[in-house]
C-alpha beads as a LAMMPS data file, in Angstrom:
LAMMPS data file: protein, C-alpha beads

416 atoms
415 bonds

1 atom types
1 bond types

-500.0 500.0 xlo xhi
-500.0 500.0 ylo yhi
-500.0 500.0 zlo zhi

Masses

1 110.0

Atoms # bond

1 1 1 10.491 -24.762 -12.280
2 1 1 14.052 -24.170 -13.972
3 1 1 15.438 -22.652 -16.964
4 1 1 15.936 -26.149 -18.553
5 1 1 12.249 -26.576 -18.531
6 1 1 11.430 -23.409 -20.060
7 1 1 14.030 -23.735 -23.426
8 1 1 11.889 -22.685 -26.357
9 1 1 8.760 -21.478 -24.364
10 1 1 7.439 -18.240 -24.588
11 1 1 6.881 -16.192 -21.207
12 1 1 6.123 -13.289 -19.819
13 1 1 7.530 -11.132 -17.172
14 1 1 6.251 -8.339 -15.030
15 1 1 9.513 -6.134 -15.388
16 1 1 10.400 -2.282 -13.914
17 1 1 13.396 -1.585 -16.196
18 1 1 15.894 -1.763 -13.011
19 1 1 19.019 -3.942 -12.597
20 1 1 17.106 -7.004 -11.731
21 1 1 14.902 -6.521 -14.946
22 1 1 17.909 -5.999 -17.635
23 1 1 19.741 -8.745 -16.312
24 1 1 17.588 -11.203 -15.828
25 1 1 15.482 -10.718 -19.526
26 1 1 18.791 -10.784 -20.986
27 1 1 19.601 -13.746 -19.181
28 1 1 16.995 -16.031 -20.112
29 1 1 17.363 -15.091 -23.789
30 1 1 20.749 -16.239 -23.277
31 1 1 19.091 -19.428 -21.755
32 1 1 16.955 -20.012 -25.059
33 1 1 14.228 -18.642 -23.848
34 1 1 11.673 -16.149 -24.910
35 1 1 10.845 -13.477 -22.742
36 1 1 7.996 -11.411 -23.851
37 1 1 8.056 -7.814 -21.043
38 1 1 5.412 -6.444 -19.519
39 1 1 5.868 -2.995 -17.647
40 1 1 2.883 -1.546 -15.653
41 1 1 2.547 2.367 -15.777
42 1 1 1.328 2.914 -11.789
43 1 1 2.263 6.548 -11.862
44 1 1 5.948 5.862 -10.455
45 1 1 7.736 9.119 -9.707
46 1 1 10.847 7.963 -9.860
47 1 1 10.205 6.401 -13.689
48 1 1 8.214 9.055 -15.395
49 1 1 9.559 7.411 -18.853
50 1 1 7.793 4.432 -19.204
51 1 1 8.703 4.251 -23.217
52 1 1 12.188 4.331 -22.580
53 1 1 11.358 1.399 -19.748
54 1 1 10.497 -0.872 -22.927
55 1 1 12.777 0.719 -25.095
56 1 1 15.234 -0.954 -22.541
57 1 1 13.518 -4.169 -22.019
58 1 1 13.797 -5.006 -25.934
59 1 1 17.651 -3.858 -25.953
60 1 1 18.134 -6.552 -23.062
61 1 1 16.692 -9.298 -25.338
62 1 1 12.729 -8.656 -25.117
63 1 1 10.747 -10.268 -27.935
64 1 1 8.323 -8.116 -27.036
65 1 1 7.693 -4.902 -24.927
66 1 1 4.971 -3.472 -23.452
67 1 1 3.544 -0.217 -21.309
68 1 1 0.193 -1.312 -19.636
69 1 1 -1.664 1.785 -18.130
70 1 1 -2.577 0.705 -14.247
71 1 1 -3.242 4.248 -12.840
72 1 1 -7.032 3.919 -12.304
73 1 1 -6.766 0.426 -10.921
74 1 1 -4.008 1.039 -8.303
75 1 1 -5.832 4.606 -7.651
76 1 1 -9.262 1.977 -6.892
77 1 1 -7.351 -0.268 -4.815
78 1 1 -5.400 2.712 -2.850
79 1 1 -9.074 3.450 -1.761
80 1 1 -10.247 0.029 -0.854
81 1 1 -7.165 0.238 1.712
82 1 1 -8.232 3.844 2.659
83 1 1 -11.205 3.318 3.165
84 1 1 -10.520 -0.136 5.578
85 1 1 -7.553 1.497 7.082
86 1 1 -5.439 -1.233 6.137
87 1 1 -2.136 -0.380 7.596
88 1 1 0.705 -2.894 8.683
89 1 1 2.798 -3.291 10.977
90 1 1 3.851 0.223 12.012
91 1 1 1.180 2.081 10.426
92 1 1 2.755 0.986 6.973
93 1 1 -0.282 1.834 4.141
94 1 1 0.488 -1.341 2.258
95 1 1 1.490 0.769 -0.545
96 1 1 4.113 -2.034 -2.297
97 1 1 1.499 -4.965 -1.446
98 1 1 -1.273 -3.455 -3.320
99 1 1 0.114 -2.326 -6.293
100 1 1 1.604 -6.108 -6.680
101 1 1 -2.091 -7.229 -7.178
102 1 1 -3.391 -4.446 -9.962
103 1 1 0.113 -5.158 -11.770
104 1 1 -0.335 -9.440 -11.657
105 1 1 -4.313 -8.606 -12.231
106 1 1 -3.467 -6.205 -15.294
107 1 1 -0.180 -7.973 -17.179
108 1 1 -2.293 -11.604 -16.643
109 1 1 -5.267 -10.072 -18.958
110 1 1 -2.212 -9.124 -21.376
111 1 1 -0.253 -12.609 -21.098
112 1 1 -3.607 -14.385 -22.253
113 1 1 -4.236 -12.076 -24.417
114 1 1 -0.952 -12.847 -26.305
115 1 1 -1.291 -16.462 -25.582
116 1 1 1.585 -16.992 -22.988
117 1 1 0.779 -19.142 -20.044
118 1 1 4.001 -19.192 -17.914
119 1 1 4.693 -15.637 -15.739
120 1 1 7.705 -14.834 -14.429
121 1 1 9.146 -12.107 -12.137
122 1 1 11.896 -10.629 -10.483
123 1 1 10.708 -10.786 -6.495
124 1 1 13.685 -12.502 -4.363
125 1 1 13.352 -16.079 -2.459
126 1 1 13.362 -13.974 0.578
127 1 1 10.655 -11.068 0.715
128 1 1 7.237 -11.132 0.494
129 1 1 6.395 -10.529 -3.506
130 1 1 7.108 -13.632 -4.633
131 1 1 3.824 -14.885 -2.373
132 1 1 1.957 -12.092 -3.521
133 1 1 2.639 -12.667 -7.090
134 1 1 2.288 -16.484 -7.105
135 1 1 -0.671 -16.179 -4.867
136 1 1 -2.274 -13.894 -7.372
137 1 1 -1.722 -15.898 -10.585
138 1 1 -2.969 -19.118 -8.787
139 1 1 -6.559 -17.040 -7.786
140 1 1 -7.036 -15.197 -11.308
141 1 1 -5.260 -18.032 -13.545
142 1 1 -4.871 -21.180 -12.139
143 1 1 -3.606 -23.048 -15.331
144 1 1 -0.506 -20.735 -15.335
145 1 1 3.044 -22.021 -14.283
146 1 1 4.841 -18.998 -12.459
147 1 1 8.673 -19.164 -12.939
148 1 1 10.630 -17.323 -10.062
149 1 1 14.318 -17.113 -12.132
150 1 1 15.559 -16.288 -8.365
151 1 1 13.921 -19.648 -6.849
152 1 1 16.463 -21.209 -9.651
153 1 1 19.184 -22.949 -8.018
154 1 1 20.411 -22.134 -11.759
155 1 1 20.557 -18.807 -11.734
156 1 1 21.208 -18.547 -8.101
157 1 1 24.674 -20.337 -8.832
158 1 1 25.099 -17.566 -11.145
159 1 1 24.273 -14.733 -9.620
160 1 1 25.162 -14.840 -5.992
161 1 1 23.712 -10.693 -5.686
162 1 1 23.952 -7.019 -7.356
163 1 1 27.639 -7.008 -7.665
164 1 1 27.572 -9.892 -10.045
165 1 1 24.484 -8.773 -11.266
166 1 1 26.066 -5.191 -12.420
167 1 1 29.165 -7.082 -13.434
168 1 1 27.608 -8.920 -15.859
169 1 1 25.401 -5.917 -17.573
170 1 1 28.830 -4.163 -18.110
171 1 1 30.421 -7.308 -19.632
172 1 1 27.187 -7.549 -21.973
173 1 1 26.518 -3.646 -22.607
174 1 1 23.115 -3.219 -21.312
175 1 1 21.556 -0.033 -20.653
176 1 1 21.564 -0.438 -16.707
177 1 1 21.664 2.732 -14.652
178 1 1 22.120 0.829 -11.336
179 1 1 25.870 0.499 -9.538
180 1 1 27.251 -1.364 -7.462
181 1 1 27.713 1.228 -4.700
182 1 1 24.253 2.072 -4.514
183 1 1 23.657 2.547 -0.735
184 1 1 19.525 1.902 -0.785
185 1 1 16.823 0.055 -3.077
186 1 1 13.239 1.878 -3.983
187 1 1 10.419 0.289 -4.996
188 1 1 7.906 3.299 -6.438
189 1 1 4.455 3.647 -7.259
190 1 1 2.046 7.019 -7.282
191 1 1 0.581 5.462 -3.982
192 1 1 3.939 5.592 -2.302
193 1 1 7.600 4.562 -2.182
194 1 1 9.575 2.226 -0.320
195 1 1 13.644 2.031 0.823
196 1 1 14.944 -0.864 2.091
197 1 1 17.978 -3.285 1.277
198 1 1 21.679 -1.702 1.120
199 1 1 22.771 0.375 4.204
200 1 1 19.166 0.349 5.281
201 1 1 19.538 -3.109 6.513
202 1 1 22.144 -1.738 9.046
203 1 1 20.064 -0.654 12.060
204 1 1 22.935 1.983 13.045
205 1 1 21.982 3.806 9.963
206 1 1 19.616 6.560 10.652
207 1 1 16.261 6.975 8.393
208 1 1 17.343 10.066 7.329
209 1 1 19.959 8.188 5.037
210 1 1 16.772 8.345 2.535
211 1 1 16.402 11.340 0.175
212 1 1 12.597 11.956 -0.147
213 1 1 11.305 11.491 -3.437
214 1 1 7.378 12.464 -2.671
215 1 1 8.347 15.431 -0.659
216 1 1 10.614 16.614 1.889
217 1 1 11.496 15.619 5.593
218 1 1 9.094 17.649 7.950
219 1 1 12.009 19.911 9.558
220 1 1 12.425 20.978 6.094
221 1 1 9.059 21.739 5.528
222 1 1 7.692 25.454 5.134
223 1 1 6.939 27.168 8.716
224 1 1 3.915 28.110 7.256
225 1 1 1.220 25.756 7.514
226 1 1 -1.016 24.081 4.383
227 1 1 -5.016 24.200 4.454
228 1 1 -6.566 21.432 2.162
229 1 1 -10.081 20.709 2.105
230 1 1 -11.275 17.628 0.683
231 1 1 -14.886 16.776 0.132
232 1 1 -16.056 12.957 0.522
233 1 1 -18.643 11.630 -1.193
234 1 1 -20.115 7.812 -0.205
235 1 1 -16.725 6.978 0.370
236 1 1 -14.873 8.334 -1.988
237 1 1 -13.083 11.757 -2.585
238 1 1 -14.600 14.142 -5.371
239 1 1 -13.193 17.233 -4.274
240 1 1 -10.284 19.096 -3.233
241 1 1 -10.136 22.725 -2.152
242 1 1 -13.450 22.971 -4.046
243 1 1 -12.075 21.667 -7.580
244 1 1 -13.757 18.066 -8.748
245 1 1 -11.233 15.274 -9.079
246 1 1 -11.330 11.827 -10.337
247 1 1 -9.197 9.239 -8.167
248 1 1 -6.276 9.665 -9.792
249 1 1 -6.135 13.641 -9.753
250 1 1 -7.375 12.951 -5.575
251 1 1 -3.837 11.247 -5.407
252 1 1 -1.912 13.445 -7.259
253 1 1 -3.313 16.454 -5.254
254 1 1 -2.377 14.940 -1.576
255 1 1 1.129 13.471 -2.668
256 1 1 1.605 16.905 -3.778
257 1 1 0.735 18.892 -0.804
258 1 1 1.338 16.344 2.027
259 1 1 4.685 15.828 0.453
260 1 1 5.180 19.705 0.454
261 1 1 4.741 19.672 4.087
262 1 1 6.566 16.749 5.046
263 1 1 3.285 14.475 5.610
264 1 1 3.657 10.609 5.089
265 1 1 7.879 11.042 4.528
266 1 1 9.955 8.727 5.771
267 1 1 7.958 6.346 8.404
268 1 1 10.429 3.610 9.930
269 1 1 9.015 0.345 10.414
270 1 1 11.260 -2.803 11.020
271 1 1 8.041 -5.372 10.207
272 1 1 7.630 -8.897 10.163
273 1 1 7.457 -10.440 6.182
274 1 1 5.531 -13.139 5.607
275 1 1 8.566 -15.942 5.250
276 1 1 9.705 -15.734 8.956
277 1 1 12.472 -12.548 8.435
278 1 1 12.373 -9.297 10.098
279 1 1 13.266 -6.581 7.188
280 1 1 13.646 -2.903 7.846
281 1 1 11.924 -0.074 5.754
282 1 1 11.571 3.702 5.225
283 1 1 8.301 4.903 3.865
284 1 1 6.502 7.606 2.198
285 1 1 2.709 8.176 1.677
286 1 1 1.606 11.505 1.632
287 1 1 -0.969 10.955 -0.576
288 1 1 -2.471 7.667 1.640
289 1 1 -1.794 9.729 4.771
290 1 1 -3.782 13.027 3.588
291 1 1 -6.788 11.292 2.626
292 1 1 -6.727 8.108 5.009
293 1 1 -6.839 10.489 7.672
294 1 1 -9.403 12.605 6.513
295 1 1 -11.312 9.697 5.789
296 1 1 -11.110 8.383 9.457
297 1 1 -11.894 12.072 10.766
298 1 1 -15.059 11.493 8.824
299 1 1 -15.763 7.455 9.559
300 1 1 -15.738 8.390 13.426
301 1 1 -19.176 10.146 12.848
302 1 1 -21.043 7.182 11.021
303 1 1 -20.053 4.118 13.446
304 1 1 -21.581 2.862 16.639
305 1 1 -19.450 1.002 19.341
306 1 1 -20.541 -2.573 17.764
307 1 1 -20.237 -1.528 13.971
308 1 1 -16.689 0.024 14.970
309 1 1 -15.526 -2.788 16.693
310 1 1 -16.880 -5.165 13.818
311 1 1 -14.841 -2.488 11.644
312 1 1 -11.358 -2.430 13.346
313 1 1 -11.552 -6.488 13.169
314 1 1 -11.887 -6.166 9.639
315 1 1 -9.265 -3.381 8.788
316 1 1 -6.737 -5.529 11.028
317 1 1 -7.676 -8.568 9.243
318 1 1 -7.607 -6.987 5.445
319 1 1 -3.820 -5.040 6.447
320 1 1 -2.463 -8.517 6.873
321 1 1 -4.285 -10.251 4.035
322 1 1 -2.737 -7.381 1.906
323 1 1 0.689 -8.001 3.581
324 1 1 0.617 -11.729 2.833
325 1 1 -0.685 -12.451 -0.107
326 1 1 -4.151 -12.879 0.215
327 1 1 -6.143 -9.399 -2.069
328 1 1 -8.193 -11.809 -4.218
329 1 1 -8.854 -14.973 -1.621
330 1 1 -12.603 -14.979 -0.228
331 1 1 -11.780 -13.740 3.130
332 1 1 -10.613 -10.593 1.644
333 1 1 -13.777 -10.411 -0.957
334 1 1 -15.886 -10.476 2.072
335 1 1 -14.306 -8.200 4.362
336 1 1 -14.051 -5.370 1.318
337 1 1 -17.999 -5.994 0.815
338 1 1 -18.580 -5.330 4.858
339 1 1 -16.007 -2.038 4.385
340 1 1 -18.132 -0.999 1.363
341 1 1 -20.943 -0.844 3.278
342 1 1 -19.589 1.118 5.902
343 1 1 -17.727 3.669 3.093
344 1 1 -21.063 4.018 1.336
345 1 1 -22.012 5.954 4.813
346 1 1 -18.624 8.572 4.690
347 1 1 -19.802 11.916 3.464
348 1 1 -18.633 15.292 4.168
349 1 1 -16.458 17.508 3.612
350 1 1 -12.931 17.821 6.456
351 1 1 -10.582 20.825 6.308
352 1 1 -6.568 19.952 7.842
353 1 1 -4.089 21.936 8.441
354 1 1 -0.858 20.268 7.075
355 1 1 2.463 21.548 9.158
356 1 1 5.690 20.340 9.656
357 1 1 4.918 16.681 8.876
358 1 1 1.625 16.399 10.656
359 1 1 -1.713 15.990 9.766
360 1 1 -4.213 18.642 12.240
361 1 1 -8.159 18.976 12.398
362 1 1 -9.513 22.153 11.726
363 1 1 -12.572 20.877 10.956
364 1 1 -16.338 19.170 8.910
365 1 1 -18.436 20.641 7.087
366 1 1 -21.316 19.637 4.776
367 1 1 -22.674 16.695 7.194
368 1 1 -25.914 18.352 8.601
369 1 1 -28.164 16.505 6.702
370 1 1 -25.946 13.137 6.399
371 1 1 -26.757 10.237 9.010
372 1 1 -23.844 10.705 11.308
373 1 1 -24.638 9.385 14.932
374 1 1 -22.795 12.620 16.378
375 1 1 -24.911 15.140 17.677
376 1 1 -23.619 18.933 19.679
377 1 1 -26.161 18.770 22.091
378 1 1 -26.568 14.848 23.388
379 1 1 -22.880 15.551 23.951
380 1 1 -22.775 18.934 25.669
381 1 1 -22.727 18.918 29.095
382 1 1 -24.685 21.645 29.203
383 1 1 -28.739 21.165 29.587
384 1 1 -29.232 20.007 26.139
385 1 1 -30.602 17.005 23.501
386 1 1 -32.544 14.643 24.400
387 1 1 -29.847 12.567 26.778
388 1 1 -31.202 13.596 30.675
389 1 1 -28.207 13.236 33.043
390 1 1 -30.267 11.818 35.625
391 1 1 -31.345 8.469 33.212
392 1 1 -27.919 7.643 33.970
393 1 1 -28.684 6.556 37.377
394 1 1 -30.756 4.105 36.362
395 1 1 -27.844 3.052 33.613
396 1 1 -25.217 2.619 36.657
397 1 1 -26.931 0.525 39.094
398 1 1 -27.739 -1.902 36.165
399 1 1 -23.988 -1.815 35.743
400 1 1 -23.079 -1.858 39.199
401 1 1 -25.047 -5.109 40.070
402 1 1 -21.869 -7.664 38.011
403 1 1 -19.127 -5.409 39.868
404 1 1 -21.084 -5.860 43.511
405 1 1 -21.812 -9.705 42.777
406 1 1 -17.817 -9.948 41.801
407 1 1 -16.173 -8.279 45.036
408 1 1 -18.812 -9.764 47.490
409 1 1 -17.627 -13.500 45.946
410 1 1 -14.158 -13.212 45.347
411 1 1 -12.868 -10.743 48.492
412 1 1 -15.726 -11.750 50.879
413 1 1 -13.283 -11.205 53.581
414 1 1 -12.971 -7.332 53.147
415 1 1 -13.243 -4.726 55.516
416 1 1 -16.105 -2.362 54.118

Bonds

1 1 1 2
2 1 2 3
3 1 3 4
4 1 4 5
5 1 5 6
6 1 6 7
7 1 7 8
8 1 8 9
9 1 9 10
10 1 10 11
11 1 11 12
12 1 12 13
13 1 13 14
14 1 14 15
15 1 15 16
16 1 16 17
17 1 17 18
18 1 18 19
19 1 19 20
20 1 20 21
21 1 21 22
22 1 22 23
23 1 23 24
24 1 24 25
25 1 25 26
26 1 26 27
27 1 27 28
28 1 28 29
29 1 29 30
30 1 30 31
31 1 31 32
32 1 32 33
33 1 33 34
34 1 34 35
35 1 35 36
36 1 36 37
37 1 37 38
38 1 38 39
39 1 39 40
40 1 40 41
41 1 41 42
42 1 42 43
43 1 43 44
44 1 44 45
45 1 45 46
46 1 46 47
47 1 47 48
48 1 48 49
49 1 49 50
50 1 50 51
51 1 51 52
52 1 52 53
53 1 53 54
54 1 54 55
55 1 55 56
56 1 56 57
57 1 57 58
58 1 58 59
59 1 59 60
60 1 60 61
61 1 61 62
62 1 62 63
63 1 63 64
64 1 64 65
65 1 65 66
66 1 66 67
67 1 67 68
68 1 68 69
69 1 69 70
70 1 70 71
71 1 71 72
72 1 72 73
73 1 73 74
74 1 74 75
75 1 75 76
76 1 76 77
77 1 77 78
78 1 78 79
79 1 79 80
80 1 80 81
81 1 81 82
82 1 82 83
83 1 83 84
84 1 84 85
85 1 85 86
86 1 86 87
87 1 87 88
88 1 88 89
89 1 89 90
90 1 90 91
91 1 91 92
92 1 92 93
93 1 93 94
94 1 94 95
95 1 95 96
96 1 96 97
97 1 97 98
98 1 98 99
99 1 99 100
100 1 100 101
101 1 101 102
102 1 102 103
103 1 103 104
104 1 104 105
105 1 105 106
106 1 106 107
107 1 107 108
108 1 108 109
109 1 109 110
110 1 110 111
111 1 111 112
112 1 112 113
113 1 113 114
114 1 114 115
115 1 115 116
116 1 116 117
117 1 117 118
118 1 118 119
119 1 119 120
120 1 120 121
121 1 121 122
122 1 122 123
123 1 123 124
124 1 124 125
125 1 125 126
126 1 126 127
127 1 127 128
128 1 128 129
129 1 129 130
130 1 130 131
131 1 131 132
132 1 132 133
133 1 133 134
134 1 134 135
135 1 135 136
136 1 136 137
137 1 137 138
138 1 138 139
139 1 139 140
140 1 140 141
141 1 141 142
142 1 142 143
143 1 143 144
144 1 144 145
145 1 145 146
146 1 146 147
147 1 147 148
148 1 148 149
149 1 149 150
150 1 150 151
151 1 151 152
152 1 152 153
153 1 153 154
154 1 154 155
155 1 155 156
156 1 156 157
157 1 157 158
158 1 158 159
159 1 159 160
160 1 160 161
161 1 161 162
162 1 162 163
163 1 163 164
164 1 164 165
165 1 165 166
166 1 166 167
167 1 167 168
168 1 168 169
169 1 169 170
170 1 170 171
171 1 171 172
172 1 172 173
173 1 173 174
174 1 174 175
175 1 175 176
176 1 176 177
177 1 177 178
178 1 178 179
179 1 179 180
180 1 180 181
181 1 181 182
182 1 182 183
183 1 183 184
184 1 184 185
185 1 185 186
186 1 186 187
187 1 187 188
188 1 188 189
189 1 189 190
190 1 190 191
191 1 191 192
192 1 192 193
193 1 193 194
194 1 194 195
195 1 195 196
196 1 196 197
197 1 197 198
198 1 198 199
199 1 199 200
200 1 200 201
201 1 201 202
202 1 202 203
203 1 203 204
204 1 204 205
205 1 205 206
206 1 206 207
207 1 207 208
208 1 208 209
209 1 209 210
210 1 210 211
211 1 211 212
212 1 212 213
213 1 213 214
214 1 214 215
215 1 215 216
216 1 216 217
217 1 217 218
218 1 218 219
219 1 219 220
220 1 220 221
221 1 221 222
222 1 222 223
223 1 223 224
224 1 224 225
225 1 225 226
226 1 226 227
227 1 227 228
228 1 228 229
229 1 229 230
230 1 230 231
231 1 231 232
232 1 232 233
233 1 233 234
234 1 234 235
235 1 235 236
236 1 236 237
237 1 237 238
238 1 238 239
239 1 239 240
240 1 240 241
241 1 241 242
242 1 242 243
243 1 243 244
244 1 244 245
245 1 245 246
246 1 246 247
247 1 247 248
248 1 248 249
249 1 249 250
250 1 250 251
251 1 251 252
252 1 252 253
253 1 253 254
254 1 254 255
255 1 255 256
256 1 256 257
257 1 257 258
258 1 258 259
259 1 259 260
260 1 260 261
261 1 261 262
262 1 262 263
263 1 263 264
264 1 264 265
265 1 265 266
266 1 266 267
267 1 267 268
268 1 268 269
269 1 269 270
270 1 270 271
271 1 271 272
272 1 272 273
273 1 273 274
274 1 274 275
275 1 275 276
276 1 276 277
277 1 277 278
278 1 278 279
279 1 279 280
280 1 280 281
281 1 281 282
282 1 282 283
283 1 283 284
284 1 284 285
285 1 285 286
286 1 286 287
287 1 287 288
288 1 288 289
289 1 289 290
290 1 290 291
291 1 291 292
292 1 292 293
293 1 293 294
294 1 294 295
295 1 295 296
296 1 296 297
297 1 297 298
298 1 298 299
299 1 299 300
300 1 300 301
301 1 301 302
302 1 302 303
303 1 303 304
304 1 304 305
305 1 305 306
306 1 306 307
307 1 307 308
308 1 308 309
309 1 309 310
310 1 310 311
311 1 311 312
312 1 312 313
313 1 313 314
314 1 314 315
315 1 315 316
316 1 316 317
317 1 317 318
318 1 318 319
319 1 319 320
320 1 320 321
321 1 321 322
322 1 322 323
323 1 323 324
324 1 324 325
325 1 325 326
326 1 326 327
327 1 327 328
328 1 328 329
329 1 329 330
330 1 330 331
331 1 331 332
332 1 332 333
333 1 333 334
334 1 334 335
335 1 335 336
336 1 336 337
337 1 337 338
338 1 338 339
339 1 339 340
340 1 340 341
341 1 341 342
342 1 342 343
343 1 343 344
344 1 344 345
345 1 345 346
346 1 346 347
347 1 347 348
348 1 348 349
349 1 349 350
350 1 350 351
351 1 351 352
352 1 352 353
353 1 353 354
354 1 354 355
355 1 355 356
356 1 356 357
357 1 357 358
358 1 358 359
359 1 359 360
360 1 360 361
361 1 361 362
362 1 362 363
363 1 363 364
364 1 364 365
365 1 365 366
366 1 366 367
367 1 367 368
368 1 368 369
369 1 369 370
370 1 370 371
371 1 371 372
372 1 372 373
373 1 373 374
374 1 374 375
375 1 375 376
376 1 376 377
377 1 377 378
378 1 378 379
379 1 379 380
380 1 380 381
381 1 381 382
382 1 382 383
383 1 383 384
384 1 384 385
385 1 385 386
386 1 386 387
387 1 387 388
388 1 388 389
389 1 389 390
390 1 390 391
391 1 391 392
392 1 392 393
393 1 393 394
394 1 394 395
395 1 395 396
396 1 396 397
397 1 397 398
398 1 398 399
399 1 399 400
400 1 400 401
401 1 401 402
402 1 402 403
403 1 403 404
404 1 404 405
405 1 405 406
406 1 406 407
407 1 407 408
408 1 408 409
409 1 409 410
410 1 410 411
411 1 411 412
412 1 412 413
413 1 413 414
414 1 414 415
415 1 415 416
């Protein structure tokens, strides 16, 4: 699709307010077409005013403007990927990928709402949210056209990258804040941030190029340590440091102390996107880090060997589906009813000691009468439980009989 097919139509854009945003609403006015902006309010730290985000979009040439309130439903899906430990490449919490699919979910229920069936967006020909918004609309709205204005040869021809981009919101006086020099790009949500593009793509360039937004790096970090205790509930997190919370506040809470101690700041992963590139990044997550790892402190005490392996197939296979593309295809339906089932089990309450960018047990609590498969006494090695060290005897020469059968056929020629 082109901007000569889409003179006179009225469509809808999932904007942020940044460079890319301004320039391209105001562009496709200029084109004759309508562009009706939709801006999704996912807690972003680094936009805390979202009003002035569509005050911006209509001074750029916005027929309309609007704020859509996605806290709760990135908050839901930052669980779903807690609780399946879906982390990429590098132990990267999918942070970006997820909060693509609550923002095309959310602004799609808007666009029909105001009757526009074309979406478009901002996502460059070469990273991975252009799949994961197209890949969206097709699975929730399949009659919708998605227009990609840098996919246009058009625009393309226009705007070969940010210098020409910032060159021509000068020349047309819109309300930009972005420069040319700028040596990084963020993308921000309350589940975490990511760096890349800019210096960033230059491998010489250390990490620590990135100012932390979420926190601070972990040799800046107070020498004393944090204690946090958070309380899990059938999966999900109710309480912190004995105060009820609602999935939002659970968030909020972490980012805040993780972030205080340098946990989740500033993870370097050079990953593999989806369209055949390698791209660099610089991550934080101290909210996602806090609770996934309590959560997994936790999930070690419900799972047998079979249900974990089952498990770690599934959390490998849902970390990529995220990655790619794939949150609302049946593969990924299926694998988040199997985690479900598993979550339901997590209960308990785990106490951490945050210090110096690291995450430390200190301890559970509250799982006595919960139906964990750990038990202090089959483990001791003292006289204890109902495990009798000399069963195992039996257990080993049931075990031994493969590895006898193997050497006495393969090295039948050994001296024994």
């Amino acid at each position: 699709m082109r901007i000569t097919d889409l003179r006179g139509v009225r469509i809808g854009g999932l904007v942020s307010g940044g460079l890319d945003s301004c320039t391209i609403t105001h562009w496709l006015r200029a084109n004759g077409v309508e562009p009706h902006c939709y801006t999704l309010d996912l807690g972003q730290p680094d936009e805390p005013d979202l009003e002035a985000v569509r005050v911006r979009m209509l001074e750029c040439g916005a027929s309309s403007a609007h704020v859509i309130d996605g806290r709760e439903a990135l908050a839901e899906a930052g669980l779903s990927v807690i609780q399946s430990q879906a982390r990429y490449e590098g132990g990267y919490w999918n942070t970006t990928g997820i909060a693509r699919y609550v923002t095309t979910r959310l602004a799609i229920d808007a666009l029909k709402r105001d009757g526009i069936s074309v979406l478009f967006h901002g996502a460059t020909g070469r990273g991975n949210d252009q799949v994961r918004f197209q890949l969206a609309t097709n699975m929730l709205a399949p009659t919708f056209q998605v227009y990609a204005p840098w996919r246009d040869p058009v625009m393309h021809d226009t705007f070969g990258g940010r210098k020409e981009m910032v060159e021509y919101s000068v020349a047309h006086g819109l309300p930009i804040k972005a420069s040319v020099d700028k040596i990084y790009s963020t993308d921000a949500n309350m589940l975490g941030l990511t760096h890349e593009a800019g210096r960033l793509e230059e491998l010489a360039t250390p990490a620590t190029l990135v100012t932390p937004e979420m926190g601070v790096w972990g040799w800046d970090a107070p020498d004393a340590p944090g204690m946090i205790r958070i309380e899990w509930k059938n999966g999900r997190p109710v309480a912190i440091d004995g105060d009820h919370v609602d999935l939002v506040e659970a968030f909020s809470r972490t980012n805040e102390i993780g972030g205080a101690h340098g946990v989740g700041i500033g993870r370097h992963v050079v990953e593999n996107r989806f369209v055949g590139i390698k791209s660099r990044g610089v991550y934080e997550a101290p909210g996602m880090e806090v609770l996934g790892q309590s959560f997994e402190f936790l999930l070690q005490l419900y799972l047998d060997r079979r249900a974990r392996e089952l498990y770690e197939t599934l959390s490998r296979f849902l970390a990529v589906q995220i990655y790619q593309g794939y949150w609302y295809d049946l593969g990924t339906t299926a694998a988040l009813d199997a985690i479900a089932r598993y979550a339901s089990l997590v209960s308990g309450t785990v106490i951490l000691r945050l210090s110096k960018g690291q995450v430390i047990f200190e301890g559970i609590e509250g799982v006595e009468d919960a139906p964990t498969l750990y038990s202090e006494d089959d483990a001791s090695m003292e006289r204890a439980g109902s495990f009798d060290h000399a069963d195992a005897e039996g257990f080993l020469r049931v075990l031994g009989v493969p590895a006898r059968n193997f050497a006495n056929r393969m090295f039948p020629h050994l001296d024994r």
